[in-house]
N, C-alpha and C positions, 0 to 999 in steps of 0.2 A: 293842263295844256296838252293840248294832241300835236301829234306830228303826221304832215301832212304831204306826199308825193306826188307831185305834177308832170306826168310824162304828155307833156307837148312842144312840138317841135317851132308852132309859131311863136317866138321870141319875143312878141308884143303880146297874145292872150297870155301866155305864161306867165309873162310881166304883172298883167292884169290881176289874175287870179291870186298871186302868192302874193299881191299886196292886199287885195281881199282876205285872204287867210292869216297876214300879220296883224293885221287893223282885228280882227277878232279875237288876238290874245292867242294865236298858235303858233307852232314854229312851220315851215314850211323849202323845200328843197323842190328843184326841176332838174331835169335828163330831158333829151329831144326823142330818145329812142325807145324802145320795147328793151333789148335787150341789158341796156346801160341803166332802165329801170330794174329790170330784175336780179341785177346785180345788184343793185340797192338792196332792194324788200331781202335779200338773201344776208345781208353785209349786217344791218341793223332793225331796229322792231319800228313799225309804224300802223296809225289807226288808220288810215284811209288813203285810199289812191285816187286822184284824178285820169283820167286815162282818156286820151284823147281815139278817135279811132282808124284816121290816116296817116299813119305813122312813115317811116324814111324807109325802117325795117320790118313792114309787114301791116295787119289789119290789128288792131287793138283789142276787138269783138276777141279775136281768136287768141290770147291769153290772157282773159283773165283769170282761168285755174290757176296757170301760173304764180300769179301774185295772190290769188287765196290759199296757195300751196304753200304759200313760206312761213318760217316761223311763228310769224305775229299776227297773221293771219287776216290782212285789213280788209274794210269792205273797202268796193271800188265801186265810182260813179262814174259811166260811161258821159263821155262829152263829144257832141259832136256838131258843124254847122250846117250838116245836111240831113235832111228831115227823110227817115227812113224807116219805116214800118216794124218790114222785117228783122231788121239791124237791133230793134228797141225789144222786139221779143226773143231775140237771141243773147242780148244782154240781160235778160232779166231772168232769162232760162238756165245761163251762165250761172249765175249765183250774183250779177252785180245788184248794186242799192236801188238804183236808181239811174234813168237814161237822162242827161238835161240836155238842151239845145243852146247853141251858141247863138248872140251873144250871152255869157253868162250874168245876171241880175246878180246883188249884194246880198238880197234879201234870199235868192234859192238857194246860194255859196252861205251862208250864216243858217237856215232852215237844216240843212242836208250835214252840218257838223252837229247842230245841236242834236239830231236825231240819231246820228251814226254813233255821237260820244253816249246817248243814253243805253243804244240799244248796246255798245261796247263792258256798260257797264252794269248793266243786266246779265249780260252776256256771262261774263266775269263770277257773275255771286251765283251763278248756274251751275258753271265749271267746278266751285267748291263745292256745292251740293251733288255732285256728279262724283266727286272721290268720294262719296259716301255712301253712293247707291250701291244698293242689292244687285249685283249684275252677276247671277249664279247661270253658271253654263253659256255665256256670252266673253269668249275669249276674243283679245285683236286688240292692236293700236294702230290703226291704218285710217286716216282723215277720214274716209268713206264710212266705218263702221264708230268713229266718232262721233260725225254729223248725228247718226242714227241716236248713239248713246244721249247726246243733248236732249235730242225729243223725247227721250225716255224724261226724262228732268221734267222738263219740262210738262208732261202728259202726269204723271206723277202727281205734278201742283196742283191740278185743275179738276176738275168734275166732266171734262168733253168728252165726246163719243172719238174713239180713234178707230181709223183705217191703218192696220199694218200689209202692205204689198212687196209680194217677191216671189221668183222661183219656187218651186219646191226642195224643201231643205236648208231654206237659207236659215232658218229659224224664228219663225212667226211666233209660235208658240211660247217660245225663251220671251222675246220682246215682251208677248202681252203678261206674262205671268210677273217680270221685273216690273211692269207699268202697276201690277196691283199692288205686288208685294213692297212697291216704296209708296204706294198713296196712304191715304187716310184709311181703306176702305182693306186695309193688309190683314187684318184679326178676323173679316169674316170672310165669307166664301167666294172661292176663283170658282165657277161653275164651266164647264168645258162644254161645248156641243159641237161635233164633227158634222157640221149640214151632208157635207159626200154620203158619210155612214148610215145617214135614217134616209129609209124610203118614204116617198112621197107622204103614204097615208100613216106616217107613221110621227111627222116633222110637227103636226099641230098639237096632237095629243102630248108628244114630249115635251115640247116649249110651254105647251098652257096647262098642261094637266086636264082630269076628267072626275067628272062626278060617278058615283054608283050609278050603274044602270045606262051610260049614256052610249054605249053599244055592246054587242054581244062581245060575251067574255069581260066585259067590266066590272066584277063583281065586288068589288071597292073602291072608293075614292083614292086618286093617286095626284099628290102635289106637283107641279110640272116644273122644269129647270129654271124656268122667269122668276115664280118663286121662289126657288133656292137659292136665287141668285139674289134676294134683298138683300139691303142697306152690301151687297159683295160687290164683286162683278160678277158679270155674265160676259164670254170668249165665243163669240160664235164662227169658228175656223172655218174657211173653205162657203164663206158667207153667198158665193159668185153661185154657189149649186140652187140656191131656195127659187121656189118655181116662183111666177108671175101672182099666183093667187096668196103665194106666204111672205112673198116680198109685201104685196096691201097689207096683208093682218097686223104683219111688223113691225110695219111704219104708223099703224095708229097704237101698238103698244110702246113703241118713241116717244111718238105725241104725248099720249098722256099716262104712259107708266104704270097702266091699268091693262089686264087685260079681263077676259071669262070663262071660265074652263070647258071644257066640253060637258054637254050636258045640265051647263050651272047656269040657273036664274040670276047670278050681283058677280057686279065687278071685285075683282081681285085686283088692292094695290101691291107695286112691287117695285123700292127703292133701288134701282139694279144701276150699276155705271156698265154700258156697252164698249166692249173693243171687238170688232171686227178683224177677220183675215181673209188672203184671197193668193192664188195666185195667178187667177185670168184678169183679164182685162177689162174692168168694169165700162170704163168708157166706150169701147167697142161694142159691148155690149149695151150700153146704154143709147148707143149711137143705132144701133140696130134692133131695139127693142126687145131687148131679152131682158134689161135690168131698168129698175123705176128708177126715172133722174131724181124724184124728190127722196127717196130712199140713200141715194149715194151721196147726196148734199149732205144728209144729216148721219150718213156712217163717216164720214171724212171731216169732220170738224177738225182733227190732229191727222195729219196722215205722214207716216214711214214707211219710206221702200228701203228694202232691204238689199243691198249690190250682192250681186251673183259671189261666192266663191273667187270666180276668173277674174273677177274687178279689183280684188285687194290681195291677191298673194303675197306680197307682204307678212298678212295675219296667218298665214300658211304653216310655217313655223311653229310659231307661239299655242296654234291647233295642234298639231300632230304632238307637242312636249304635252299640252295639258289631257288630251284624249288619250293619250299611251300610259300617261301618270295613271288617270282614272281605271284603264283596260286591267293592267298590270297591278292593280289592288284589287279589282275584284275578279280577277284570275285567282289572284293567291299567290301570283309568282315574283321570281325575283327582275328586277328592271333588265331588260337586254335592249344591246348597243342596235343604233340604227345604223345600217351601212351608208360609207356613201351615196352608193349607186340607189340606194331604196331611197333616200333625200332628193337626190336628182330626179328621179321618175317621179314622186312624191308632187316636186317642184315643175314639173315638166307638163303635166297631167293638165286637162282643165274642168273636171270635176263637175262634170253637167249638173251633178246631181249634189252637190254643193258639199255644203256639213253635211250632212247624212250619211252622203255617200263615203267621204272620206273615213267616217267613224266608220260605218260597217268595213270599210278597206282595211281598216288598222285591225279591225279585231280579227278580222280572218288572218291577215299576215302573222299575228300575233299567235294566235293560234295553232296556224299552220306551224310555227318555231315551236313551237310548244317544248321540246327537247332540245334545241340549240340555243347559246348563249345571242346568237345574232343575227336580227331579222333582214333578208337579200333580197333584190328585187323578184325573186321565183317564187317567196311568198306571197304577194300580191297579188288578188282576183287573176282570172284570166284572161277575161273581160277587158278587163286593164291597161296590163302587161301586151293583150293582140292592138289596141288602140296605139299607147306607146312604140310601138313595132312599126304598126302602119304609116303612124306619120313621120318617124326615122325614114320610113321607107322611099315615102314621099317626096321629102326634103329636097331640094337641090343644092349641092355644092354653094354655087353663086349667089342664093338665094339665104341660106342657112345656114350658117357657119358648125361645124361640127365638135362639140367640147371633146377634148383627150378626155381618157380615162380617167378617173380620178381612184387612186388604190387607196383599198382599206388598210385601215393600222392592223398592226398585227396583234398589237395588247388591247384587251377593252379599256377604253377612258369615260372618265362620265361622263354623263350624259350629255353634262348640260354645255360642258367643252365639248365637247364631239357636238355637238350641234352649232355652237357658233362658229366652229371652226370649217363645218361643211359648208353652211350657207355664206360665210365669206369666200372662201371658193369658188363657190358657184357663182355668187355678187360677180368678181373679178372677172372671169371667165364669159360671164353673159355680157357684160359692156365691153371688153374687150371687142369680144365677137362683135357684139351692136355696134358698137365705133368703125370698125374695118369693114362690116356689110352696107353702113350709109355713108362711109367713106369720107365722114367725118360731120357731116351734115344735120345737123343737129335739130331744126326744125324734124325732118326724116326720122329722124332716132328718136325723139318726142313722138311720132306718129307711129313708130314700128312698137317700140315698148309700153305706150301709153301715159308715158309720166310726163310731167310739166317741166319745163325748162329749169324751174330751181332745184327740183329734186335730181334731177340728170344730172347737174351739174354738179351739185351734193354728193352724188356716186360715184361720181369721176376722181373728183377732188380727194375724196374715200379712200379710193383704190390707185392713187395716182397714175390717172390713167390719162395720157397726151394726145393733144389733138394734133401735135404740132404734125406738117407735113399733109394735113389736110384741106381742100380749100373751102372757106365759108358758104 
């Protein structure tokens, strides 16, 4: 039996519907509002939300994070009696199931549970196989960097070509090597190929190999990476760089899994499963004729983006404990205390350059202590440290609320206390501030921090932190 939440405000469809959902053997509750809903989703676990989208208290389009943001994580099906284009691709851009139109039919209300309870419980035996994957160099528990981990699962099961997209450093790389190392295909070869690093006349000969003889200086046959990549994978990273004439070649070794090496009279087969990387904009480019649309149809059968760094700070933490752990064993040294003020810059920072960046930030900080038991914000790039500066600098009073000092202990504590203890701190201190700079306005405060109504409220509640005195 699933349980089902109907946030609509007309009294008669609601009516309607939560008798449609009892008559199909579910249990079923209504709220008129947004907010009175997500006090729900937050209170107790539910499979699915109805969500109407002209609400008393707002447009409905614009929380559904919210309500996938909560514990239980339901899908939601936007409903609504005006027939809107735009509204339907924004809800489905959202993360909702499905847009229906009002009146609502028995048969789409009975259709849209059978479908929501399968995919819930697919969902489900993913989740168990996902505490089991290989996820070696992918730290975080932040929804964003979960979403991601499913598709690993998921890509994992399957024989499909994947597209993983994101910045640089978010780590493409990690992803596809977890994608092999949990498939079938884990015992034989990851084969790497940096598209960036080979030049042009250099991208055919490596990919397909060459016969004796088939240009000067070839004075042996040499097997090309497609083939070393049988019955393996093949990683072709930074996929966005291959010119217009190796994008064609490509895509008929796609097709048919065959290619010819330079020089060579007979096709060469090569059992290879493709994962693709990129961090430009294939669309863009496809839109402007730099990239073959039938090439990107069949690199994105799975496709993963990867959220910036700035998206899940959150997983910020849980990085800096696991990449310090790693620095400081293969330093050779003994663990030293992170100072406050080095968590707060840390936390402060928005790390253009993602994981990467962060890692090479720690080893130089780390580094730089090399003689002291305690790494300070002066160890920190400079780079950095002038960035952090500049936008203190920036800041306005009105604007930015300014955190007191926070002092260091005077005894080292471990680690792993000193670490929960700073980011609770800093937790308090940031919503504090966020409360008294939107003045309690919580919509506002949703828009300044990025987080979705349950979770804000989750923090608040955390930190017992009051609105009162505020007006709605």
């Amino acid at each position: 039996m699933a349980k089902v939440l109907i946030i609509e405000d007309d009294f008669d469809v609601a009516a309607a519907l939560s008798d449609m959902v009892t008559r199909l053997g579910h249990e079923s509750t209504s709220c008129p509002t947004i907010e009175e809903g997500i006090g729900k989703t937050g209170s107790a676990d539910w499979d699915l939300v109805f969500l109407d989208v002209r609400l008393p208290d707002g447009n409905g389009l614009d929380s559904i994070d919210d309500f996938k943001a909560s514990a239980s994580a339901p899908e939601v099906i936007v409903m609504t009696g005006y027939g809107d284009p735009d509204g339907a691709e924004v809800a489905i851009r959202s993360g909702a199931w499905d847009y229906l139109h009002k009146p609502l039919s028995f048969s789409n209300v009975r259709l849209s549970l059978k479908r929501v309870l399968q995919y819930r419980e697919n969902t489900l035996k993913l989740q168990k196989q996902e505490k089991q994957l290989k996820l070696e160099g992918i730290v975080g528990s932040s929804r964003q960097l979960a979403a991601c981990i499913e598709l690993v699962g998921q890509a994992a099961q399957c024989e499909a070509d994947v597209l993983i997209t994101g910045e640089t450093g978010t780590g493409k790389e990690l992803f596809a090597r977890a994608i092999h190392f949990n498939s079938a295909r884990a015992r034989n070869r990851l084969v790497v190929v940096d598209c960036a690093a080979l030049p042009d006349t250099l991208v055919e000969s490596a990919l397909f190999g060459y016969e004796r003889g088939a240009f000067t200086g070839a004075d042996r046959a040499k097997e090309g990476l497609i083939k070393q990549a049988d019955r393996g994978t093949l990683f072709l990273d930074e996929v966005g760089e291959l010119s217009m004439s190796m994008q064609k070649a490509f895509l008929r070794v796609l097709q048919e899994r065959s290619f010819r090496p330079l020089g060579g009279s007979r096709e060469i087969a090569s059992d290879f499963r493709l994962i693709a990387a990129t961090n430009r904009d294939l669309d863009a480019m496809s839109r402007n004729g730099l990239f073959r649309d039938d090439l990107l149809f069949r690199l994105r059968s799975i496709a993963i983006h990867l959220p910036p760094l700035r998206m899940r700070p959150g997983d910020i933490v849980e990085l800096v404990s696991h990449l310090t752990e790693q620095l400081f064993e293969s330093f050779g040294i003994t663990p030293k205390e992170l100072s406050p003020e080095f968590m707060e810059s840390v936390l402060s920072y928005t790390w253009p350059g993602n994981v990467r960046e962060l890692m090479n930030a720690l080893r130089t900080a780390i580094s730089a202590a090399t003689r002291e038991p305690v790494v300070f914000v002066r160890h920190l790039p400079v780079n950095i440290r002038a960035s952090l500066a500049r936008s203190r600098a920036k800041a306005q009073p009105e604007d930015t609320p300014v955190f007191p000092e926070m002092s260091p202990g005077v005894t080292v504590s471990p680690f792993k206390q000193s670490r929960e203890t700073i980011l609770s701190e800093w937790e308090k201190k940031y919503f504090e501030a966020l409360i008294s700079s939107t003045k309690g306005n919580i919509r506002e405060a949703c828009r300044v921090s990025g987080l979705g109504r349950t979770q804000l409220y989750e923090m608040l509640k955390k930190h017992r932190i009051s609105r009162l005195g505020w007006p709605d």
